[in-house]
C-alpha positions as CSV (number, residue, x, y, z in Angstrom):
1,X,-19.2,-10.3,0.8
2,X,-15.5,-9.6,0.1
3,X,-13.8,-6.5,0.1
4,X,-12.9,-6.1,-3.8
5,X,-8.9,-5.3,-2.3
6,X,-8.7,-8.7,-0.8
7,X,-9.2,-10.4,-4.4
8,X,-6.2,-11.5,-6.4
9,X,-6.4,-13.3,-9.8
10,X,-4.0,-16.0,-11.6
11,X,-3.6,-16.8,-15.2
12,X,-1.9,-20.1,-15.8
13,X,0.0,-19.3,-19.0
14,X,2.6,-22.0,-18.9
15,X,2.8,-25.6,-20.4
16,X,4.4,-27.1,-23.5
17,X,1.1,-26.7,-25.4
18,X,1.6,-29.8,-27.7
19,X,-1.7,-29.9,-28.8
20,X,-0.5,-26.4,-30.9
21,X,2.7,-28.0,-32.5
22,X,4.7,-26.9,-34.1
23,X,3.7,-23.1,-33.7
24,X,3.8,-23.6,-29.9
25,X,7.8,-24.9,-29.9
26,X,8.6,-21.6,-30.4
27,X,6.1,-18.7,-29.0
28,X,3.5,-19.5,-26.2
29,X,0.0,-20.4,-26.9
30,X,-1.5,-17.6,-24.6
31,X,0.6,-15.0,-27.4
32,X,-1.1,-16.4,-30.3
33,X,-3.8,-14.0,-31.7
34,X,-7.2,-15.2,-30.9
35,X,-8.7,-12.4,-34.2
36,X,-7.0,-9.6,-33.3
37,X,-5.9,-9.9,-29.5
38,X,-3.1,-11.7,-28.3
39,X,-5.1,-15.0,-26.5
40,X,-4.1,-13.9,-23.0
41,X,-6.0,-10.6,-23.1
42,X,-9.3,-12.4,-23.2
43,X,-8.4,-13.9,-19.7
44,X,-6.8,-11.0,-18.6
45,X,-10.1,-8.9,-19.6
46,X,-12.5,-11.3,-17.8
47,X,-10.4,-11.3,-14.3
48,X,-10.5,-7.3,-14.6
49,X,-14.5,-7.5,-15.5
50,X,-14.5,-9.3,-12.3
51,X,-12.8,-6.3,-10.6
52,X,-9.7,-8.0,-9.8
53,X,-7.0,-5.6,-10.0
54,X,-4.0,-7.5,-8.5
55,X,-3.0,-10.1,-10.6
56,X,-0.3,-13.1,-11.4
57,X,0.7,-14.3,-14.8
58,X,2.4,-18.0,-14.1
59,X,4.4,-18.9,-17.4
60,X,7.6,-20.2,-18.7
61,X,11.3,-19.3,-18.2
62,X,11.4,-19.0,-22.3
63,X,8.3,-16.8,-22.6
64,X,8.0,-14.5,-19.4
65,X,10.1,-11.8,-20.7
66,X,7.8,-12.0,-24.0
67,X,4.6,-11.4,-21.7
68,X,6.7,-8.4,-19.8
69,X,7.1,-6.9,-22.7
70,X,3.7,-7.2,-24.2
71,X,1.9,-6.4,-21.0
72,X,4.4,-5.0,-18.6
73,X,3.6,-4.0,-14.9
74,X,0.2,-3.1,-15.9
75,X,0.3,0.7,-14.9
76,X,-1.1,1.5,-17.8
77,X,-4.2,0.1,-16.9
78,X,-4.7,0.6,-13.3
79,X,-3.1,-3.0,-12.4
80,X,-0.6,-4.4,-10.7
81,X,0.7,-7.4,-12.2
82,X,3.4,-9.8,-11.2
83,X,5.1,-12.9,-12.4
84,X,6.2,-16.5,-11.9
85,X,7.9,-19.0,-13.6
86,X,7.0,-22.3,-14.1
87,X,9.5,-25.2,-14.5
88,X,7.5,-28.0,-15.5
89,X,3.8,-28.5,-16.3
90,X,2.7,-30.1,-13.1
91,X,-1.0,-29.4,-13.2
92,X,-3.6,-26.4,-12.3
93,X,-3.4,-27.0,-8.8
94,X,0.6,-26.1,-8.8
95,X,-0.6,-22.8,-9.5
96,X,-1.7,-22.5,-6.2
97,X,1.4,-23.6,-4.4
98,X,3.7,-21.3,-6.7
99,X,1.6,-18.5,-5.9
100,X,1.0,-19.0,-2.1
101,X,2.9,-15.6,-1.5
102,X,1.4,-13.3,-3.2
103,X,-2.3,-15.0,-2.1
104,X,-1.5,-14.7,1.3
105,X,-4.9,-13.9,3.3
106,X,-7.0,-13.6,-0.4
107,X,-9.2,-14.3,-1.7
108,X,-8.5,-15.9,-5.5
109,X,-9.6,-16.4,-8.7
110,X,-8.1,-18.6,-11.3
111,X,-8.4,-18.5,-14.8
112,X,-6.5,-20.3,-17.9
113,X,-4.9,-18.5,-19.9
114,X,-6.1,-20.2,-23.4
115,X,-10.1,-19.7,-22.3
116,X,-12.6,-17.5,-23.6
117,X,-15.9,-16.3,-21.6
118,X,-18.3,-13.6,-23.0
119,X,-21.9,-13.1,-22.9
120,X,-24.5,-10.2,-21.8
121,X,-25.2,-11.8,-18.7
122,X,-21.6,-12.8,-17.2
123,X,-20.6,-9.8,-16.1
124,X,-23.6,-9.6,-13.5
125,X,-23.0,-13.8,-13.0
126,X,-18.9,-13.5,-12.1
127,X,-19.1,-10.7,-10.1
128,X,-22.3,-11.9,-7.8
129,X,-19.9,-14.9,-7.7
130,X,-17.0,-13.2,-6.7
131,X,-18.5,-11.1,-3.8
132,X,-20.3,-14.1,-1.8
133,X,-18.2,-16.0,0.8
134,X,-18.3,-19.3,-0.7
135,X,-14.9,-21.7,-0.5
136,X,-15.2,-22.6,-3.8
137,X,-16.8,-21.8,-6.8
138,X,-16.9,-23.1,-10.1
139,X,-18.3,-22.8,-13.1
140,X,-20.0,-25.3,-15.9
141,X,-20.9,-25.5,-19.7
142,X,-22.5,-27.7,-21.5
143,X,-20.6,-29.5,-24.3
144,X,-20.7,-31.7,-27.2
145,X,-17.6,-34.1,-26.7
146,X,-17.6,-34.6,-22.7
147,X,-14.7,-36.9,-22.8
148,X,-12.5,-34.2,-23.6
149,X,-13.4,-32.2,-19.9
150,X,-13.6,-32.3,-16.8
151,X,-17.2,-33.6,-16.3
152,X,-20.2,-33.0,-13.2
153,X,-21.9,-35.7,-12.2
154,X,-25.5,-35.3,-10.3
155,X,-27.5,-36.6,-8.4
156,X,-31.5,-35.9,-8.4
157,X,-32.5,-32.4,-8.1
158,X,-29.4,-31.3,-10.1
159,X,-27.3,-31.3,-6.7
160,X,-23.6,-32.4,-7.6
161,X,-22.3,-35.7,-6.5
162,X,-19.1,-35.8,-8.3
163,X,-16.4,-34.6,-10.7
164,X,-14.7,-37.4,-13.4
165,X,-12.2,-36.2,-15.7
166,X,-12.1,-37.1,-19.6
167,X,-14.4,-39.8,-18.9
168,X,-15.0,-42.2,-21.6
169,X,-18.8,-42.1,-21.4
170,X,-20.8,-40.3,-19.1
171,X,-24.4,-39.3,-18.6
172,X,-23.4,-35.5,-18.1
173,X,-22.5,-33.3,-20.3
174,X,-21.6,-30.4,-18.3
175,X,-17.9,-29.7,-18.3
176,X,-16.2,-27.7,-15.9
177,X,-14.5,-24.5,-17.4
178,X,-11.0,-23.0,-16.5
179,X,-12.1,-20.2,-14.4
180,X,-12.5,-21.2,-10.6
181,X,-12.5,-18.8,-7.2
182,X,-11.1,-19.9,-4.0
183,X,-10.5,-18.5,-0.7
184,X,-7.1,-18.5,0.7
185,X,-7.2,-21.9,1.7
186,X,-6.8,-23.5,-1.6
187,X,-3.3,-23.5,-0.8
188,X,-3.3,-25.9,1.9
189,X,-5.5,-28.1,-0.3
190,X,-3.4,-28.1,-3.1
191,X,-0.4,-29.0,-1.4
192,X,-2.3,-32.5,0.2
193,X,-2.8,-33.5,-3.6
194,X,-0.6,-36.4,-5.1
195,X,0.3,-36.8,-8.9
196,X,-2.3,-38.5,-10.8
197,X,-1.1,-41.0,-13.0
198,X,0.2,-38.5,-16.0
199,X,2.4,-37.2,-12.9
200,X,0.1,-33.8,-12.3
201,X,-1.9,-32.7,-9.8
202,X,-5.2,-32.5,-11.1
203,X,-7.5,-29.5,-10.5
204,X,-10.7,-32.5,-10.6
205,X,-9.5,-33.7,-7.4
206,X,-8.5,-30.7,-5.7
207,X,-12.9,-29.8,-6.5
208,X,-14.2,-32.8,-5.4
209,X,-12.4,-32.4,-1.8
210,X,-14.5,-29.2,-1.7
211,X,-17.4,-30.9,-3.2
212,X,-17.2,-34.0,-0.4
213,X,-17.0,-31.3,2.3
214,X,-19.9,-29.7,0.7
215,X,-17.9,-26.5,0.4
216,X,-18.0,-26.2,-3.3
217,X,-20.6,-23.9,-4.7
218,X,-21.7,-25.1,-8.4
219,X,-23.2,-22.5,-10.8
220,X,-24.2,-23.1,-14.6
221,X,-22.5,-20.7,-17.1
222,X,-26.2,-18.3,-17.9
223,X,-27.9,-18.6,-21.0
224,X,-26.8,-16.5,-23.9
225,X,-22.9,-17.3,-22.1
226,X,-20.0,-18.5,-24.4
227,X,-17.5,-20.6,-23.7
228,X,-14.2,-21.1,-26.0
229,X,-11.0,-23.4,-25.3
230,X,-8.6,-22.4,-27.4
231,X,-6.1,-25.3,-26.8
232,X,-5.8,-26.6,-30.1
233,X,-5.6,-26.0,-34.1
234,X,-9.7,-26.0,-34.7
235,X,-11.2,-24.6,-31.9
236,X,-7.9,-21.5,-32.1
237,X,-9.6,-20.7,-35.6
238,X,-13.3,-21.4,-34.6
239,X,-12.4,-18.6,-31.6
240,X,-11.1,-16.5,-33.9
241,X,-13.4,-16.2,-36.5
242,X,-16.3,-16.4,-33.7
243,X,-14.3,-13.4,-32.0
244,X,-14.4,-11.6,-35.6
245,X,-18.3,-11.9,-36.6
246,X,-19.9,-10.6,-32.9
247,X,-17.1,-7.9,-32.8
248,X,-18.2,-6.9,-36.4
249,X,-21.8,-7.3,-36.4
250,X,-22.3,-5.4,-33.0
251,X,-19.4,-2.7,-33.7
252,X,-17.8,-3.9,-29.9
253,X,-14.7,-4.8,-28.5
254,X,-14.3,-8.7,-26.7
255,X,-11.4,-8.8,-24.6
256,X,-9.7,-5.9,-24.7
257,X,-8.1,-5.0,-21.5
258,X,-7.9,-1.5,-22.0
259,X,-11.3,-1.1,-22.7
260,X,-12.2,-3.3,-19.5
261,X,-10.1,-0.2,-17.8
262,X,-11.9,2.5,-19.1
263,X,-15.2,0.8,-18.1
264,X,-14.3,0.4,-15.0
265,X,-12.9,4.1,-14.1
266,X,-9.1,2.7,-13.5
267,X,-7.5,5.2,-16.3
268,X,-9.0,8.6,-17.9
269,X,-10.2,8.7,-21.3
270,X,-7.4,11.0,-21.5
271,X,-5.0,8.8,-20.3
272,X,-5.8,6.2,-22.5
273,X,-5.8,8.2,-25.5
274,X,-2.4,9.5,-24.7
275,X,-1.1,5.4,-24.1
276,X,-2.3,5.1,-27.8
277,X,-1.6,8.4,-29.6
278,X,1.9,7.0,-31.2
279,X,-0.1,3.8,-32.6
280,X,-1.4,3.3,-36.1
281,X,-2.6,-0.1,-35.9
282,X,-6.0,-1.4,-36.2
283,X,-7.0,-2.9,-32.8
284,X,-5.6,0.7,-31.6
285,X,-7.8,2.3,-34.0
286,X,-11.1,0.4,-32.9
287,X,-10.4,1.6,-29.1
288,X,-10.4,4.8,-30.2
289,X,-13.5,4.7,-32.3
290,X,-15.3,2.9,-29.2
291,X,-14.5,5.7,-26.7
């Protein structure tokens, strides 16, 4: 098991977002509301459910000072967030090597800033995850349209053989989701990796390294689990209005890092209520009706 203050998290809120033009040439994807959150507090939420306290938002040079702003230093809710700046898309893996100094020793949990996990039984799923002392871990889902993911292949008895990305056909349907925990070594890994042809270094070859050393550990996403990737037009509005009806019908709150916080014991009721006593708006006043 690992000691919950030696566990950093990433969000990878970078990249040109093309898929979102032209509302991404101007604002960040992970900023778009996803309902009535800005899309990166979904993320954000689900590395703090995880108990991750220490964490590193990777973004533009045009948008870092609009994430500052919005979530600051995290004081406010028993964080301590940094930040880097990405130059150029050049692939999840990148992450890794921009943040080797603040992962230092850690171990590390990755997760993309434009995907969406909820369900009844993920909290008890991640964290399990979290605490064993795997090399990797990943995570899979089962999808309709394969050739849009990163794909596992198996062999008999379910036991992973290996990972294809976007293939054009494939017998699997199981795509692997943007939320992955390493240990520290990740970094070393990362760095060995050469461009694919789009020029990136691609988070599908860093897994199967661990997979060929049979280092990676494979879990399915538990029943009753959703998955959402908001990276374009239809599936922004389908996690929207998805976001809207569950929040609605069962009178909760999905992503909302400041009620991830309270649940956790890292700020007072009290203190939260005084962060929100000079705001009128309506995500403010649903926080306060669920406390």
């Amino acid at each position: 098991m690992t000691n919950k203050k030696n566990r950093k998290g990433v969000i990878l809120a970078g990249g040109l977002a093309t898929r979102l033009y032209p509302i991404s040439k101007v604002v960040s994807k992970q900023l778009m509301p996803v309902y009535d959150k800005p899309m990166i507090y979904y993320p954000l939420s689900t590395l703090m459910l995880m108990g991750v306290k220490d964490i590193l938002i990777i973004t533009t040079k045009r948008d870092e000072s609009l994430f500052k702003n919005l979530i600051g230093r995290g004081e406010n809710l028993g964080l301590k967030i940094s930040y880097e700046v990405q130059s150029e898309a050049m692939g999840i893996p990148h992450a890794f090597i921009l943040a080797e100094k603040f992962i230092k020793n850690s171990k590390v949990v990755l997760i993309l800033g434009d995907n969406i996990f909820y369900g009844h039984d993920l909290t008890n799923q991640l964290v399990s995850s979290i605490k064993k002392n795997s090399e990797a871990t990943i995570f899979a889902y089962r999808v309709q349209d394969p050739s849009r993911f990163g794909i596992i292949n198996f062999k008999k008895d379910n036991i992973p053989a290996f990972i294809e990305e976007k293939p054009k056909s494939s017998k699997s349907d199981f795509a692997i989701t943007g939320l992955y925990i390493y240990k520290s070594n990740v970094v070393g890994y990362a760095k060995k990796l050469k461009p694919s042809e789009r020029g990136e270094l691609e988070i599908t070859d860093l897994n199967n390294i661990y997979l060929k050393n049979k280092k990676l550990n494979y879990k399915n996403l538990s029943d009753g689990s959703v998955w959402l990737d908001t990276g374009d037009i239809e599936s922004l509005f389908n996690a929207s209005q998805y976001i809207k009806i569950i929040q609605e019908r069962n009178q909760i709150l999905i992503g909302s890092p400041e009620i991830q916080s309270y649940k956790n014991g890292w700020i007072s009721k009290k203190k939260l209520i005084n962060s929100l006593s000079d705001k009128k708006d309506q995500y403010t006043n649903k926080i306060l009706k669920y406390i």
